[in-house]
FIDO-509419 format. One record per residue (C-alpha): residue number from 1; x, y, z. Coordinates in Angstrom, 2 decimals, always signed. Example, Ala and Ser with C-alpha at 12.3 -4.5 7.8 and 13.67 -1.06 7.14 Angstrom:
% FIDO-509419
<pos=1, east=+12.30, north=-4.50, up=+7.80>
<pos=2, east=+13.67, north=-1.06, up=+7.14>
END
This chain:
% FIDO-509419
<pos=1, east=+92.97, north=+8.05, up=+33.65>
<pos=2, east=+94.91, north=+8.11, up=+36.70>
<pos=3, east=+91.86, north=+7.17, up=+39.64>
<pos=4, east=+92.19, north=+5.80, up=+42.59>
<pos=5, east=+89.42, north=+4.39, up=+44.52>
<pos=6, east=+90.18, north=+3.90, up=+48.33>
<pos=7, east=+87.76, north=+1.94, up=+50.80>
<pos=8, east=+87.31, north=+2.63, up=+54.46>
<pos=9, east=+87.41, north=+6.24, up=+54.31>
<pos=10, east=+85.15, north=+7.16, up=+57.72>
<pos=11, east=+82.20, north=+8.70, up=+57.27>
<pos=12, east=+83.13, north=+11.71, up=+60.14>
<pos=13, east=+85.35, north=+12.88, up=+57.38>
<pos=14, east=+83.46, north=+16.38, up=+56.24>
<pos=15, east=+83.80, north=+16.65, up=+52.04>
<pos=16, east=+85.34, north=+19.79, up=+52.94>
<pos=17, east=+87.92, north=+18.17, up=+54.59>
<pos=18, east=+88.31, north=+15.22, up=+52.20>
<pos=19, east=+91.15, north=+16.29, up=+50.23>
<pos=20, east=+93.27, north=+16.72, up=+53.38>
<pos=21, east=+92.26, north=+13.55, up=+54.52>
<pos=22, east=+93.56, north=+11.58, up=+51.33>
<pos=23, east=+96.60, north=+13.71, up=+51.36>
<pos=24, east=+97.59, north=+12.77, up=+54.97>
<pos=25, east=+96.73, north=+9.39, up=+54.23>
<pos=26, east=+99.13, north=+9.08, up=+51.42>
<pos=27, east=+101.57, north=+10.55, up=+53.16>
<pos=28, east=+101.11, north=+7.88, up=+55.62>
<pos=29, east=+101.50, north=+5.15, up=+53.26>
<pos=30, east=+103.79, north=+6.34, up=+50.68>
<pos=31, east=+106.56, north=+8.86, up=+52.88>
<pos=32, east=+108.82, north=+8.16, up=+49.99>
<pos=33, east=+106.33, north=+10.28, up=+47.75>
<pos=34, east=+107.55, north=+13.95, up=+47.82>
<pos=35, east=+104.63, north=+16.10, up=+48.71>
<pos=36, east=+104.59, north=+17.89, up=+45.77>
<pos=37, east=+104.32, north=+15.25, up=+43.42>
<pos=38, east=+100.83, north=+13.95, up=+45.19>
<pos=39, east=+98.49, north=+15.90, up=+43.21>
<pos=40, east=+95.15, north=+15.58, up=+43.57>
<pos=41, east=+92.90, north=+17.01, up=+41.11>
<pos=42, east=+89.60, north=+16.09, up=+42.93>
<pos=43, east=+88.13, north=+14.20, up=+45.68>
<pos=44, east=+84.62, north=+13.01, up=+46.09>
<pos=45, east=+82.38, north=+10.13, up=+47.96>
<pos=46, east=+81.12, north=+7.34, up=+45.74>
<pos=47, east=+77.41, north=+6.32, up=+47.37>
<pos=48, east=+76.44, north=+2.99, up=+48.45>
<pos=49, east=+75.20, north=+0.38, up=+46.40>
<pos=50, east=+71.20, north=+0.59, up=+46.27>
<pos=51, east=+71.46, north=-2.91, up=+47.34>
<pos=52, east=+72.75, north=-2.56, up=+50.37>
<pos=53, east=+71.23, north=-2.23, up=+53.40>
<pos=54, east=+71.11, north=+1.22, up=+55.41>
<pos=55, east=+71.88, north=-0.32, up=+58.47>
<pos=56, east=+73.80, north=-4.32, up=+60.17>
<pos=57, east=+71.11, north=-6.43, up=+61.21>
<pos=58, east=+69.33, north=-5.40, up=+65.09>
<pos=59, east=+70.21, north=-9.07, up=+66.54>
<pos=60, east=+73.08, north=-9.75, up=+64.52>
<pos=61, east=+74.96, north=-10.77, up=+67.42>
<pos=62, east=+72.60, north=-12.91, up=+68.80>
<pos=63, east=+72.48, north=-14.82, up=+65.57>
<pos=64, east=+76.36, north=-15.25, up=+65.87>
<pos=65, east=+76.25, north=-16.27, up=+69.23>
<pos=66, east=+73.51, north=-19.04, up=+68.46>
<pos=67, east=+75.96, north=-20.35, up=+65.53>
<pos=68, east=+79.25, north=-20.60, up=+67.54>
<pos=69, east=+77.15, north=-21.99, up=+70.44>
<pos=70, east=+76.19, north=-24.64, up=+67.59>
<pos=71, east=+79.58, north=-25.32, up=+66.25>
<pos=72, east=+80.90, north=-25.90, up=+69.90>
<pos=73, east=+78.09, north=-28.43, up=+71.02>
<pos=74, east=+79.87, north=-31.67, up=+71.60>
<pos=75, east=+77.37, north=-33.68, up=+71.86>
<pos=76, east=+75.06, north=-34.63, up=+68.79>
<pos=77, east=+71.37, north=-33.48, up=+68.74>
<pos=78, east=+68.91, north=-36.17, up=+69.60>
<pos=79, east=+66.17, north=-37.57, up=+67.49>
<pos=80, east=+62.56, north=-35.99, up=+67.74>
END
């Protein structure tokens, strides 16, 4: 089996226009490649792991701020 299976494809790519997608992007990495030899039987989205969320974190941000604020504190915290 000859697969390949490529991350960060976006999501605004229609399936329709999948195939081109790949294509172009193959061209883009590999110019060396004659087009004719980059063929491409079929193209399809694999779908998230169930155990991921749907969505980042709301206040992930905020969290990250809170931790670099942390890490850059030069002074130690005092005793309660």
């Amino acid at each position: 089996r000859n697969n390949l299976r490529l991350r960060g494809v976006p999501e605004s790519v229609l399936h329709m226009d999948l195939q081109a997608y790949i294509r172009g992007l193959l061209r883009d990495y590999a110019p060396d490649i004659p087009a004719d030899m980059l063929l491409i039987d079929r193209v399809h989205r694999v779908p998230k792991p169930r155990h991921l969320p749907d969505s980042t974190p709301h206040y992930f941000h905020i969290k990250e701020l809170v931790l670099r604020a942390c890490c850059n504190k030069s002074t130690p915290h005092e005793e309660y």
